[in-house]
N, C-alpha and C positions, 0 to 999 in steps of 0.2 A: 826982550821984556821978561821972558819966560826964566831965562839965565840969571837976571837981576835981584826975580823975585827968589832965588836958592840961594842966591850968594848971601841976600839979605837973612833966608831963614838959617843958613847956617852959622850968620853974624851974631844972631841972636842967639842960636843953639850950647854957640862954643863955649861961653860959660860953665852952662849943663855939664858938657861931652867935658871939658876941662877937670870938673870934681869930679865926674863919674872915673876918670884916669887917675886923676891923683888920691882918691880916699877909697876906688873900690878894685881898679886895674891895678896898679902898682904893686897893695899890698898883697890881691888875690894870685898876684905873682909871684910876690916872697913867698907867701903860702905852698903854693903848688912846688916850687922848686924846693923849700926845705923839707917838704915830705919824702924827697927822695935822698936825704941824707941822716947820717948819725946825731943824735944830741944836740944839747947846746951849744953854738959855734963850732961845731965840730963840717969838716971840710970834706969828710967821709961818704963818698957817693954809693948807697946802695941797692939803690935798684925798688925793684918794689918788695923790699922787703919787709920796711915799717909795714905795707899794707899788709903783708899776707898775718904779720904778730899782732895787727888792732884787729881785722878783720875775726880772728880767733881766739881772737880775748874773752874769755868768757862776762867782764864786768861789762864790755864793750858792747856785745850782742844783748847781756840782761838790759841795758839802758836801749837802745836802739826797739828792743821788742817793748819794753815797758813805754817808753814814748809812743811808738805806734800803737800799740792798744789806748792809749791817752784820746789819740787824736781818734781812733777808730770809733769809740764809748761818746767822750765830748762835744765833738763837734756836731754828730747828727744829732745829737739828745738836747744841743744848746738851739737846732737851727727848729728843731721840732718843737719844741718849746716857744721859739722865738716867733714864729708861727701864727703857732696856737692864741698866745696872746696878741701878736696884731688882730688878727681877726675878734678876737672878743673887744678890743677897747674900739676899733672901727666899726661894730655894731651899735658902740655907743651903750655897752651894758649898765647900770643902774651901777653906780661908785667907780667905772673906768676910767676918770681922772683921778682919783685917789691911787686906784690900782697900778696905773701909770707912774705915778710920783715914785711910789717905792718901792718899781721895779730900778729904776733910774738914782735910789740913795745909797747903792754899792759903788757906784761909778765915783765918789767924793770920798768914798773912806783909804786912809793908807792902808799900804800892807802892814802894816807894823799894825794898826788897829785890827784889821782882819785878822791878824796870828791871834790876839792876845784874845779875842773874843770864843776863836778857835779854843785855843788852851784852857776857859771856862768851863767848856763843855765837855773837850776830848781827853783831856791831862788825865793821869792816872786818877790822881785825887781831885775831876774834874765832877763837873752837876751829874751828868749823867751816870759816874760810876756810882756816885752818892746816889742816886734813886733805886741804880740795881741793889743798894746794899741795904736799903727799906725793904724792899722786894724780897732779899732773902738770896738774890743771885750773886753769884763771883763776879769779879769787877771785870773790866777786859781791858786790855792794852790797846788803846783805838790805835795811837798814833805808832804803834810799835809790832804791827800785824797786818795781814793783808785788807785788814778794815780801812787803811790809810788810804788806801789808791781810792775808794770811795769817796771817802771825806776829800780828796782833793779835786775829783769830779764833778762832789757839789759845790763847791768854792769855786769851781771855774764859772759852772752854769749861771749862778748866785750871780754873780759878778756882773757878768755880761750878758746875760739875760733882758736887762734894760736898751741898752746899747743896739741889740741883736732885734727888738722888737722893733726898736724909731725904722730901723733899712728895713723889716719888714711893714711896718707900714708904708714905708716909702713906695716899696713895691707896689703893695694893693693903688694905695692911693694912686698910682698911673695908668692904671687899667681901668679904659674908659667904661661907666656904669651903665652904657647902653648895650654893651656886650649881654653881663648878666641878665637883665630886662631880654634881650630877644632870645636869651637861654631859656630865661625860664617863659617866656609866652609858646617857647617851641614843647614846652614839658619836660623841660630837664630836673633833675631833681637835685638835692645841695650834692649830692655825694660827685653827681655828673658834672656840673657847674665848676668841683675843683678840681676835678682831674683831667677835663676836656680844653677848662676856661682857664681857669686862677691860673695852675703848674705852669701850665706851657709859657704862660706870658709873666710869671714869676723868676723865668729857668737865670736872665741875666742879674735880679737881684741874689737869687740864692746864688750863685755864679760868688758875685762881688763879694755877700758878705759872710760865705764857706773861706773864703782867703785871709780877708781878715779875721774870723775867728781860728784858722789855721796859727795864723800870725801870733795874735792872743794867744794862742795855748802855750808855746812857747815862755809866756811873761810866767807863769803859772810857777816856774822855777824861785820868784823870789817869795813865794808863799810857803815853800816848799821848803828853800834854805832856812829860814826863820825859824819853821815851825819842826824841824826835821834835824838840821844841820846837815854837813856837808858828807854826812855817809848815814842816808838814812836807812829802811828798813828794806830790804829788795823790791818791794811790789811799788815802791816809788822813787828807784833810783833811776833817774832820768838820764839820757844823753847830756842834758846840761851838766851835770854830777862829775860824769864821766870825764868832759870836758873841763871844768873848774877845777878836778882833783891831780890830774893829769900836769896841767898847767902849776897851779901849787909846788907838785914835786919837778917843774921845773921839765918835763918830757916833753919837750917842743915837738918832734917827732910827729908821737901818737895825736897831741892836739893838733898838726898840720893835714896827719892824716884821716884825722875824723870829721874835721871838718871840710875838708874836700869831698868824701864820703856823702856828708848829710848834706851838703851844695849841689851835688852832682845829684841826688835822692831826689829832693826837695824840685829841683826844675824840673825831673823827667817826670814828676807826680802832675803839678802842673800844666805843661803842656799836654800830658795825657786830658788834662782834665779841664783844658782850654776846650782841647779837641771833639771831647762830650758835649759843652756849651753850646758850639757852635753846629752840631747834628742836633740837639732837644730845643736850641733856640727856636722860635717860629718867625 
């Protein structure tokens, strides 16, 4: 019986396991195997020496460090954020379904609208330069200065900030409300309540939705191309950059090799950080 019921769930699986081989095995195999050779179509076996010329690239490392700082800055400032607001609109604050609604009217707009609203503001001959030049002040190059990696900080949080607050309510809303109640008849105070009560039994939502906005940060690239183009100012030349430009000129190579790089990165970050989950879970 025990036998019948595996045969069956692998009956059912091979589907799955079928497109996991053909659209993720197969090609993650061309992948890895062209990084150890020359060029395009080129037959050329060299060892790891693509790796050791991306690895040293210096456009390679600015993108690799400008994305980690992205994700370093972004992500906890979105989930802190994200937070912050569940907890006010589940208080039920005086206009927290309004507050709600549009945190939630970023999730409907294109990127193509998000650029051009960008561009109102930050463009050289945008609103805000016009106000410094009321002011009496020199204009500034937002989009063309290390002010950019800001402005794209905020556009991410912007963004997903709505998205980011629903999994945090999700969260709270699971934490049974008898908990609180016997915290505080024991004399806990708020500050104890969230760091003894809420965190610990938050640890598998923030868990879940640190990954997805992981994921998200990533998308961050086609706001970035739009608004930037495809060699923009350093402090927001992304891995993605790196990778698109690469590609362009046609360097299979270096894209075979960076993207093994940021695969092999990306899983050992992960399961480090499964690893965490399941030590602060309770």
């Amino acid at each position: 019986m025990q036998r019948q019921k595996r045969s069956i769930a692998w009956f059912l699986l091979s589907p799955l396991l079928a497109g996991l081989v053909v659209f993720w095995g197969i090609p993650g195999g061309i992948l890895i195997y062209r990084s150890f050779f020359t060029g395009a179509g080129s037959d050329q076996f060299i060892g790891l020496q693509n790796y050791f010329q991306v690895l040293s690239s210096r456009s390679f490392q600015l993108a690799c460090r400008n994305t980690l700082l992205f994700l370093v800055v972004s992500v906890p400032l979105l989930l802190l954020i994200g937070f912050v607001f569940a907890q006010v609109i589940n208080r039920r604050v005086s206009g927290s379904r309004l507050f709600q609604s549009v945190l939630l009217s970023p999730l409907i707009l294109p990127a193509v609208g998000i650029v051009a609203m960008l561009q109102i503001f930050f463009a050289d001959d945008g609103l805000l330069n016009l106000l410094l030049a009321k002011l009496n002040v020199s204009g500034v190059y937002w989009l063309d200065s290390v002010a950019a990696f800001g402005i794209i900080v905020f556009v991410f949080v912007w963004k997903n900030a709505g998205y980011t607050t629903i999994l945090m309510m999700v969260g709270l809303n699971g934490i049974p409300k008898e908990l609180f109640q016997i915290a505080a008849l024991d004399g806990a105070s708020r500050r104890q309540i969230l760091v003894y009560v809420t965190l610990p039994l938050m640890v598998p939502t923030l868990f879940f939705t640190s990954l997805l906005s992981i994921i998200n940060s990533f998308k961050i690239y086609r706001e970035v191309l739009l608004l930037a183009g495809a060699h923009p100012t350093p402090s927001i030349y992304f891995l993605q950059h790196y990778l698109a430009n690469n590609f362009s000129s046609l360097d299979y190579a270096s894209v075979a090799v960076a993207t093994v790089v940021f695969v092999l990165a990306i899983s050992v970050f992960i399961a480090a950080f499964y690893r965490l989950q399941q030590k602060l879970e309770v």
